[in-house]
C-alpha positions in Angstrom: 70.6 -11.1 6.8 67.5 -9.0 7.7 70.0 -6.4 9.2 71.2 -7.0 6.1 68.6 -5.9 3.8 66.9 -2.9 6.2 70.6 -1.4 5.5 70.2 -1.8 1.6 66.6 -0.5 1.6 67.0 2.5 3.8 70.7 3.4 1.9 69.3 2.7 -2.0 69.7 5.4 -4.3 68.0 7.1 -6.6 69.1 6.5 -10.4 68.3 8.8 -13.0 68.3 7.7 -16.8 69.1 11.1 -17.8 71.3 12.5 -15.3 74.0 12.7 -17.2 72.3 14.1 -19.6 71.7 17.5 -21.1 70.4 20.1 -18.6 67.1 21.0 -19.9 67.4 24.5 -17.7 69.0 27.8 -19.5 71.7 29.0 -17.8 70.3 32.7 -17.7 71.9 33.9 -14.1 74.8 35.6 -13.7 76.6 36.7 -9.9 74.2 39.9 -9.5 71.2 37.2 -10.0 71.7 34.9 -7.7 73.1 37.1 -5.1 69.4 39.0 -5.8 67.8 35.5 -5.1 69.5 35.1 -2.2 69.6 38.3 0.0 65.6 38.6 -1.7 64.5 35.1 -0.3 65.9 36.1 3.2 65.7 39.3 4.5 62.1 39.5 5.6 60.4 38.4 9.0 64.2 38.4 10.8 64.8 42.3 9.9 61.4 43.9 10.8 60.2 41.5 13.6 62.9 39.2 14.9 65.9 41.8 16.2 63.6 43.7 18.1 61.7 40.4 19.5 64.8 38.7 20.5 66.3 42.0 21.9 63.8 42.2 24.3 63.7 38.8 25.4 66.6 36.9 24.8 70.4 38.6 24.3 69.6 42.2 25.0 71.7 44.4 22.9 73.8 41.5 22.4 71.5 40.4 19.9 74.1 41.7 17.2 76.3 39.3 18.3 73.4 36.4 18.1 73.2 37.2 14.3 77.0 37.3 13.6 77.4 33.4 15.3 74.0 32.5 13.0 76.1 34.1 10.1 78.8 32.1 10.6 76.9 28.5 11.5 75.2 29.5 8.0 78.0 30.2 6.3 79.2 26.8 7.4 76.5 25.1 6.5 76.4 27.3 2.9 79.8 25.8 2.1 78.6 22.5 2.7 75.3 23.0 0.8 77.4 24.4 -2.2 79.3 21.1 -2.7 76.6 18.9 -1.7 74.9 20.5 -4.8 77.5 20.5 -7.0 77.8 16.8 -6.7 74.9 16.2 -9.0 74.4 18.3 -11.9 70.5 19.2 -12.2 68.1 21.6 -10.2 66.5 20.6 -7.1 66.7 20.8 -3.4 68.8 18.9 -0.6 66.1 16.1 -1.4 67.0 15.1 -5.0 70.8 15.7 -4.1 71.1 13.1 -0.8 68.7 10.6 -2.7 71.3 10.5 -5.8 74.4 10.6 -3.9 73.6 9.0 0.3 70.6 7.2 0.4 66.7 6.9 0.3 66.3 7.1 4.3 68.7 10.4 4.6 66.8 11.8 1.7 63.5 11.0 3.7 64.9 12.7 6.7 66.0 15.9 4.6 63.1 16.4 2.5 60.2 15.7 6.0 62.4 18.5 7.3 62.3 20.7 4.1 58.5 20.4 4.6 58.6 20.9 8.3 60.6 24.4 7.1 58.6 25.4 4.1 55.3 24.6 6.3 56.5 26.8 9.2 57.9 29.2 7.3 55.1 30.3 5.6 52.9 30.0 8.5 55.7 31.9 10.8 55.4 34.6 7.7 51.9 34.9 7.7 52.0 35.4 11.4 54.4 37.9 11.4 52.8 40.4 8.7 49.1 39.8 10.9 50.8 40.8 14.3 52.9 43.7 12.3 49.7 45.0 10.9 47.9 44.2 13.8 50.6 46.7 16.0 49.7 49.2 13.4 46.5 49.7 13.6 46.4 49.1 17.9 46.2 45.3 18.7 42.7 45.5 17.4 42.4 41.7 15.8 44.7 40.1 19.2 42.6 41.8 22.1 39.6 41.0 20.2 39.7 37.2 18.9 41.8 37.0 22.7 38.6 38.2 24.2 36.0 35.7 22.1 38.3 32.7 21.8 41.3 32.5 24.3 43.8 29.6 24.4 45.0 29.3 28.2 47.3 26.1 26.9 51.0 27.5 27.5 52.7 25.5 24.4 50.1 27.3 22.1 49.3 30.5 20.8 47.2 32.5 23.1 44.3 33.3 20.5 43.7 31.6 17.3 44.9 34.0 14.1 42.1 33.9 12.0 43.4 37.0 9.6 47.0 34.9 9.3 45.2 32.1 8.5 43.1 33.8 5.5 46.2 35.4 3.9 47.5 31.6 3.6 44.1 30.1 2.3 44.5 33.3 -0.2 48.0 32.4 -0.9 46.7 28.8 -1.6 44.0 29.7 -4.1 47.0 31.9 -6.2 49.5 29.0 -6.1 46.7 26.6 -7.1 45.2 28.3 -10.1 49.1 28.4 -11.6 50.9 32.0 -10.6 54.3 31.5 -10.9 56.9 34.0 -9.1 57.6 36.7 -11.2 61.3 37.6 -10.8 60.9 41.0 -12.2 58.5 42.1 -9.0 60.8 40.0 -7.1 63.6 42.2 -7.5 61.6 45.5 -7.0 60.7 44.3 -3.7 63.4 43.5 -3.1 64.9 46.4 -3.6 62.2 48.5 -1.9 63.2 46.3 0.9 67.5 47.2 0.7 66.0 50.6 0.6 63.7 50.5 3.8 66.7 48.8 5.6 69.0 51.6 4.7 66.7 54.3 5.7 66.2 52.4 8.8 69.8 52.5 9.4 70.5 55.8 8.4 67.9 58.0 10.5 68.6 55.0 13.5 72.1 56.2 13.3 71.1 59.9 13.9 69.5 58.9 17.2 71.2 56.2 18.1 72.8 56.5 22.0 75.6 54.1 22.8 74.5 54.6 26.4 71.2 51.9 26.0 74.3 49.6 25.6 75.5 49.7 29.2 72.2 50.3 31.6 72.7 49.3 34.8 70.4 47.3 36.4 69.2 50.1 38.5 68.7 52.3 36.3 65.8 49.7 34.8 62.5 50.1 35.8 60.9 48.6 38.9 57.4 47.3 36.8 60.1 45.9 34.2 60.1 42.0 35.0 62.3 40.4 32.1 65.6 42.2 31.8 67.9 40.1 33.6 71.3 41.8 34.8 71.4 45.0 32.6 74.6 46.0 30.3 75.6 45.1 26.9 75.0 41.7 27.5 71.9 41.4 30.7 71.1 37.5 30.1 74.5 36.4 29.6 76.4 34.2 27.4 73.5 31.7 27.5 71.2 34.3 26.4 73.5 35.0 23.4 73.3 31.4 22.1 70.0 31.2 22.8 69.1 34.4 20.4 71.6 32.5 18.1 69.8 30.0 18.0 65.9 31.9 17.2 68.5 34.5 14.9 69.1 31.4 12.5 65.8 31.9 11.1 66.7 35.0 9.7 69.0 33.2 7.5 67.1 30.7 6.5 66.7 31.0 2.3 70.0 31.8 1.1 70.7 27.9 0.2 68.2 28.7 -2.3 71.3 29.6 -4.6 72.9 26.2 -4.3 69.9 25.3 -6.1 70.7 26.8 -9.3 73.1 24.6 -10.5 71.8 24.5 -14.1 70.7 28.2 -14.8 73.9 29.7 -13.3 76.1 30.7 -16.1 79.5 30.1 -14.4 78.5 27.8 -11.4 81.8 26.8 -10.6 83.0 30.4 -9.7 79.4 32.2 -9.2 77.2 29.4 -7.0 80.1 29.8 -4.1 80.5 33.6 -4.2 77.0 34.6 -4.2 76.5 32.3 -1.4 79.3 34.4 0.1 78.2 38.0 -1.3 74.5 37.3 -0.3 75.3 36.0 3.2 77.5 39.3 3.9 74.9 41.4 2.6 72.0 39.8 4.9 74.4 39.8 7.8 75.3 43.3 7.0 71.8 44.0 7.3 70.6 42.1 10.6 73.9 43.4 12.5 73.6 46.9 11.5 69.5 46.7 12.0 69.9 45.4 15.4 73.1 47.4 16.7 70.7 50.7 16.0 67.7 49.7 17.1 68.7 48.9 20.5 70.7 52.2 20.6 67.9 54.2 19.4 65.5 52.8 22.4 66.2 50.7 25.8 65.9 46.5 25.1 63.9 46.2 27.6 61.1 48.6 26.4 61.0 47.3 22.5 57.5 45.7 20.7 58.7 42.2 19.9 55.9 42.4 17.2 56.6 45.6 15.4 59.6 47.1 17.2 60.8 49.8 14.6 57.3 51.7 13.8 57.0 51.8 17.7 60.4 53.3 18.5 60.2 55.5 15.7 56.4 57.0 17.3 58.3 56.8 20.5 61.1 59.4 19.5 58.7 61.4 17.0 59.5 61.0 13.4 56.2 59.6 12.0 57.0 59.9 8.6 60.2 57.6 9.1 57.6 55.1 11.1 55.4 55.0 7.7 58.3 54.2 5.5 59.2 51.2 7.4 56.0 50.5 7.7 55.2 50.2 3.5 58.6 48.5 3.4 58.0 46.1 5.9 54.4 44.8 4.3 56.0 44.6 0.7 59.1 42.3 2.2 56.3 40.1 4.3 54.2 40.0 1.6 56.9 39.0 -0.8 58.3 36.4 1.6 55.2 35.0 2.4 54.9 33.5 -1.3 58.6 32.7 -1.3 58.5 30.6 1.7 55.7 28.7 0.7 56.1 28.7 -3.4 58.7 25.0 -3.2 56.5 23.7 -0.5 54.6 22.0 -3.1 57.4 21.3 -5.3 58.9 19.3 -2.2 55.3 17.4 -1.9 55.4 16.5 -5.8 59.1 15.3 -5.9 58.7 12.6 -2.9 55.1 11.9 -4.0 56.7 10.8 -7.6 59.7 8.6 -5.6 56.9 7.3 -3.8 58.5 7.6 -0.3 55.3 9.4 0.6 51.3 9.5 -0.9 51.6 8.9 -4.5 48.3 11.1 -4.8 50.5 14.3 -3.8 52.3 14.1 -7.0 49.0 14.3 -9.4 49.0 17.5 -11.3 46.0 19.1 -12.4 45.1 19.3 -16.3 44.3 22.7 -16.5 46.6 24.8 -14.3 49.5 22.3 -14.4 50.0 22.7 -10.8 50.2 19.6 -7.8 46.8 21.2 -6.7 47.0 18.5 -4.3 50.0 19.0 -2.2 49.3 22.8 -2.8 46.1 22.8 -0.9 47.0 20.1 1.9 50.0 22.0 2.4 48.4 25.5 2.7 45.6 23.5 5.3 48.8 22.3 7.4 50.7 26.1 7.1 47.3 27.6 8.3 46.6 25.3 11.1 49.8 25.9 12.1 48.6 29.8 12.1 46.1 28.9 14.3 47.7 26.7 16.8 50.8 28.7 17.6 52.2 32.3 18.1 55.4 33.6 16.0 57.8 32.8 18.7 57.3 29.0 18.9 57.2 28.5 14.6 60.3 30.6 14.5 61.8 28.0 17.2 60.0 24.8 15.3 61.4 26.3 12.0 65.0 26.7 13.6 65.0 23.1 14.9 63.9 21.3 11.6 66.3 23.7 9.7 69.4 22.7 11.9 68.4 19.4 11.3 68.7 19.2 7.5 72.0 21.7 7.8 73.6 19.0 10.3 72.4 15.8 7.8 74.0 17.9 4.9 77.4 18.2 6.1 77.6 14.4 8.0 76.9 13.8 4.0 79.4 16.0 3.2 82.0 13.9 5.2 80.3 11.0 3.8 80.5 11.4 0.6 84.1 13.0 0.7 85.1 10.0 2.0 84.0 7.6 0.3 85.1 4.8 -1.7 83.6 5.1 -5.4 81.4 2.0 -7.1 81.7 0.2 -3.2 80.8 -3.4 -3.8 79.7 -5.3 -1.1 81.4 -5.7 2.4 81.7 -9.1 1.7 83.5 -8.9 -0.9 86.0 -6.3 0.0 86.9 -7.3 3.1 87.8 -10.5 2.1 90.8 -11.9 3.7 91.4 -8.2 6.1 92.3 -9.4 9.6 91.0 -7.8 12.8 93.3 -7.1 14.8 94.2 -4.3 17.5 97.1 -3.4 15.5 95.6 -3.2 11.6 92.3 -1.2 13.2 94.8 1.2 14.8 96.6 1.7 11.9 93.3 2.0 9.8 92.0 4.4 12.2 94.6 7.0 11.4 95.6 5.3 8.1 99.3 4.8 9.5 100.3 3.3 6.0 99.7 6.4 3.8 96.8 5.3 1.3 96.1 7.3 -1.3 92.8 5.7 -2.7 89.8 5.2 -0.4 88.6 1.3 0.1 85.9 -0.2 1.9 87.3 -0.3 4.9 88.7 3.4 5.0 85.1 4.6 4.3 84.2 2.6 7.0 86.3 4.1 9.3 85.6 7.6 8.5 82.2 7.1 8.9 82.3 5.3 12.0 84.2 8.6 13.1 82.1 11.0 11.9 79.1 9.0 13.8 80.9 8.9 16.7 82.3 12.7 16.5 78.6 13.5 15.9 77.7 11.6 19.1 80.0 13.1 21.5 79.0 16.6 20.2 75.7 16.0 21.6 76.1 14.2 24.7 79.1 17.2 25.1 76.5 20.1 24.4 74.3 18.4 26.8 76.9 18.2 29.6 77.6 22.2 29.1 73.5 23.1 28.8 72.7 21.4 32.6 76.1 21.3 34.3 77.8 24.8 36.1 81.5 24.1 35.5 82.8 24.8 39.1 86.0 22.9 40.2 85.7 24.8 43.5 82.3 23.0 44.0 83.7 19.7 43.5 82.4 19.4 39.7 85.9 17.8 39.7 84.6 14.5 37.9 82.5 16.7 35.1 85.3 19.1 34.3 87.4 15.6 33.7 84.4 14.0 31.9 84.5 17.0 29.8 88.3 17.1 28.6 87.9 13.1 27.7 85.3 14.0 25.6 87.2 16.9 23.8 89.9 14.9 23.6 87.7 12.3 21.9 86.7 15.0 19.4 90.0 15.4 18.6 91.2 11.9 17.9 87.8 11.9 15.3 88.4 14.4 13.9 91.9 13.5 12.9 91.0 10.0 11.9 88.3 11.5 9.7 91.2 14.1 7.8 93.5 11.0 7.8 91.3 8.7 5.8 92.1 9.1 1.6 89.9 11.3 -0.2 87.9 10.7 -3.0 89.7 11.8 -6.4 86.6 13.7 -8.3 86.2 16.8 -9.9 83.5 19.5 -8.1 82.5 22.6 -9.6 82.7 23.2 -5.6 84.6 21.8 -2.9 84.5 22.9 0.5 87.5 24.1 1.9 89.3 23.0 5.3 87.9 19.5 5.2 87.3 17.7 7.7 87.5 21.1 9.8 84.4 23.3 8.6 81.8 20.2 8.1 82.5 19.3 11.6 82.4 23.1 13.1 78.9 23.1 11.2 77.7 20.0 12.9 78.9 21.2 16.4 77.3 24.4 15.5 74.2 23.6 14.5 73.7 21.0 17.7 74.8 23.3 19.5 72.1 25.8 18.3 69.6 22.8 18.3 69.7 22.3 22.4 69.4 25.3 23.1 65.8 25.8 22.0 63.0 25.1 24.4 61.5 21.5 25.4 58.2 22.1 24.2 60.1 23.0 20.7 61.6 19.6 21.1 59.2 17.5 22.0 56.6 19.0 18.9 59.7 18.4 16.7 59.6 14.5 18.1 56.3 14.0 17.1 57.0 15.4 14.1 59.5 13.3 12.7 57.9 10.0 14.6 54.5 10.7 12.4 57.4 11.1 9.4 59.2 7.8 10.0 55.7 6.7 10.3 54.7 7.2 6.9 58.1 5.8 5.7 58.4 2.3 7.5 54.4 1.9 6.6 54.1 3.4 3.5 57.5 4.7 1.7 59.4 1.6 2.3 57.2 -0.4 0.4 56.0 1.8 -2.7 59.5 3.3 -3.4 59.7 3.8 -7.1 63.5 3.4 -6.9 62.7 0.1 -4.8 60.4 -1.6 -7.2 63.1 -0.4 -10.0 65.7 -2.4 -7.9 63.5 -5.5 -7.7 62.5 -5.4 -11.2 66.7 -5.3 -12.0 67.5 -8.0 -9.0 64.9 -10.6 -10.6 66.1 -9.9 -14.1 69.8 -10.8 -12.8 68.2 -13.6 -10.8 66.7 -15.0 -14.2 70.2 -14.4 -16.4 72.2 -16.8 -14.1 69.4 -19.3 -14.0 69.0 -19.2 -18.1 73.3 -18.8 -17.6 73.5 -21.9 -15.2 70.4 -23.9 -17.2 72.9 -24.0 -20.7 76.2 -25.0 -18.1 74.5 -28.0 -17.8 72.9 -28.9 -21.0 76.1 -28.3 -22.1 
């Protein structure tokens, strides 16, 4: 029975009065807007810092390649977002919508990693534009705060960022004494931004050599130590995935469309193809950025900080190299307040459910702001400046993103799946006999039902749990094993097909299973196939950072779940509500049973 009610607590949801109400929002934006608030709230840090930085290090020229598999796992995970929105009709985040629809604890575990992205994001921003500027003017601030106060600690940054860390305390004070974005200078830098990219790509073209896509290894450098075999492709196909996974950042902001659900003017038909147009547009940009700047100059030999002002000094067009260099400070700058502008909003909407400090959610008089959870979450964004360089909050901020994407589309399955108004199990299953025979036949719904019950939701998500579980311990297998009959990897390589095979059979009970009869402005296409490509995906992407990544992310969430089985659990607004409602109930059928007997 305590199982029991830990299950009901952590799976409550949130029930609004006026949800199906009256949106209060105008519905103002038509395809062009939101496909301007998509590519706008994306192409920043990836295009100007992250091709050349994961060039050099990671995939090579092959880094083109990286961004078309982080397209795709985002497009994936874009569809998913899409209907997940579209399931409750008012504007919010991936928060509000698993609360309504999944449960408190999934909601917990979404929104700590919408903070963990928002956080990182803006420091990961803010880090970016200091060592861009920094490259500009000669490494000035690095060699000299490297030289006063060095960090020999591997897993942190090697000098503490004291200029990044002011631009956030500055973006703090702004956010805190009420600016709101202005989506007028939005658009213009956003559009200086297209424009910088397309200069970039046209003058790259005129000097681009295909021959910087096939070096051979000799032809490298003796003094060069990181470029692994040489070619199109020098640290392999583990190398690829790898700058797949660090290339997801550069995506990471479109699903700010799916947000719009009440100011879009045709949602239904607009929501889904801006996700579509934007994504296209970014990926446009990041392949076509990355294919020329590693034919314009060797991998091996890029800045990872500020790779195109250095190879446009390196082959002489300094007025070029000033261009991108305006460009790039008005897209930092820009994305700098975008990524952290719904950190707060995140604070304030979990603070008011209570599942975190009530006192986040207080909003000041004056400036009508949650000065609050705008100033603790600018301190945590700037000591997160301080503590580490780009590379490991672009990992940090890949991880917790994956996360959330992964959570979204097991909800997906979830909720596709699942039986409307469920009653309890108790109830349902009532008289349903467990045998080998009626399980099998449930498993792959053998006798053709149409409507989903108890038990077929059941099933599918016992499926999708298990499909999820495989993934991992599959992805782990292929990470730390060399698949090599001829070295008697004999038992592995038939570990391996079991486990495929498994993935088969759940995936086939899971698009056996009746689905839920309800109208979507959006429905993702090919289910069960594209929720569970996005899952497999996005763990796949997930192992493939660092352990250090890991292990901060595991500390992380533990101080999260923390807060929740301490705190949350207890002052949940929703769980109070619930109480209140259960001891009302409780007092009807005493008053109900009191008159039975009178009578």
């Amino acid at each position: 029975m305590a199982a029991g009610r830990l299950w009901r607590t952590l799976s409550r949801k949130r029930v609004d009065d006026d949800q199906e109400g009256k949106g209060e929002l105008a519905r103002v934006l038509n395809i062009f807007d939101l496909t301007a608030l998509g590519v706008g709230a994306t192409l920043g840090l990836g295009v100007y810092v992250l091709a050349g930085s994961v060039a050099k290090e990671t995939a090579g020229p092959a880094v083109c390649i990286s961004f078309l598999i982080a397209a795709i796992a985002s497009a994936f995970a874009g569809m998913c977002y899409a209907e997940f929105a579209s399931r409750v009709p008012k504007a919010g985040s991936a928060y509000v919508y698993s609360y309504v629809t999944v449960g408190e604890f999934i909601a917990f575990v979404i929104g700590w990693n919408l903070i963990l992205e928002y956080v990182i994001g803006t420091a990961s921003v803010a880090r970016g534009l200091s060592n861009y500027i920094d490259a500009l003017i000669g490494n000035i601030m690095g060699k000299t705060l490297q030289s006063i106060m060095p960090i020999n600690i591997s897993f942190l940054s090697e000098y503490p960022d004291f200029f990044a860390f002011g631009m956030v305390m500055l973006l703090v004070f702004l956010l805190s004494i009420g600016v709101k974005e202005s989506s007028f200078l939005n658009n213009i830098f956003t559009v200086i931004n297209l424009l910088t990219i397309i200069i970039v790509i046209v003058a790259g073209s005129i000097k681009a050599d295909p021959k910087n896509w096939s070096i051979s290894i000799e032809d490298i450098p003796k003094n060069v130590t990181n470029a692994g075999s040489g070619g199109f492709m020098p640290f392999g196909i583990s190398g690829v995935m790898a700058g797949a996974a660090k290339c997801f950042y550069g995506f990471v902001g479109f699903d700010a469309v799916a947000t719009t659900g009440e100011e879009a003017k045709k949602p239904q038909r607009d929501i889904p193809l801006a996700i579509v147009l934007s994504l296209i547009i970014i990926l446009a940009a990041y392949f076509s950025i990355s294919t020329v700047l590693t034919m314009m100059w060797p991998y091996y030999n890029q800045n990872a900080d500020a790779p195109f002002p250095y190879v446009f000094q390196q082959i002489g067009w300094p007025v070029i190299q000033w261009i991108v260099n305006i460009g790039a400070v008005f897209a930092l700058c820009t994305s700098l307040l975008g990524a952290m502008f719904p950190l707060p909003r995140v604070l304030y909407a979990m603070a008011s459910d209570g599942i975190i400090f009530m006192w986040l959610s207080k909003v000041h008089s004056k400036t009508m702001t949650p000065i609050l959870g705008t100033i603790l979450s600018g301190l945590l964004a700037g000591i997160m400046t301080l503590l580490f360089n780009l590379h490991q909050l672009i990992d940090m901020m890949s991880i917790g993103t994956l996360l959330a994407y992964t959570v979204v589309a097991i909800s997906v399955l979830i909720l596709r799946y699942q039986k409307e108004n469920d009653v309890m199990p108790e109830v349902t299953m009532n008289g349903y006999e467990f045998t080998a025979i009626n399980i099998f036949k449930q498993t792959f719904n053998l006798n053709n039902h149409k409507d989903p019950s108890h038990i077929s939701s059941i099933v599918s998500k016992c499926s999708v749990a298990s499909f999820s579980l495989v993934v991992f311990i599959l992805i782990l297998i292929l990470n730390h094993v060399e698949l090599d009959i001829t070295n008697g990897n004999v038992i592995v390589f038939v570990i391996i097909i079991i486990l495929v095979f498994i993935l088969i059979l759940n995936v086939a009970s899971i698009g056996r299973q009746p689905v839920q009869q309800v109208e979507l402005s959006f429905k993702v296409p090919f289910v069960p196939l594209i929720p569970c490509c996005s899952i497999f995906i996005n763990l796949y992407l997930m192992l493939q950072l660092d352990m250090f990544t890991w292990i901060r992310f595991v500390v992380w969430m533990l101080f999260g779940f923390s807060i929740y089985l301490f705190y949350g659990i207890s002052h949940s607004v929703q769980g109070k509500k619930n109480k209140i409602e259960l001891n009302i109930m409780k007092q009807k059928n005493v008053d109900q049973s009191g008159i039975i007997t009178k009578f």
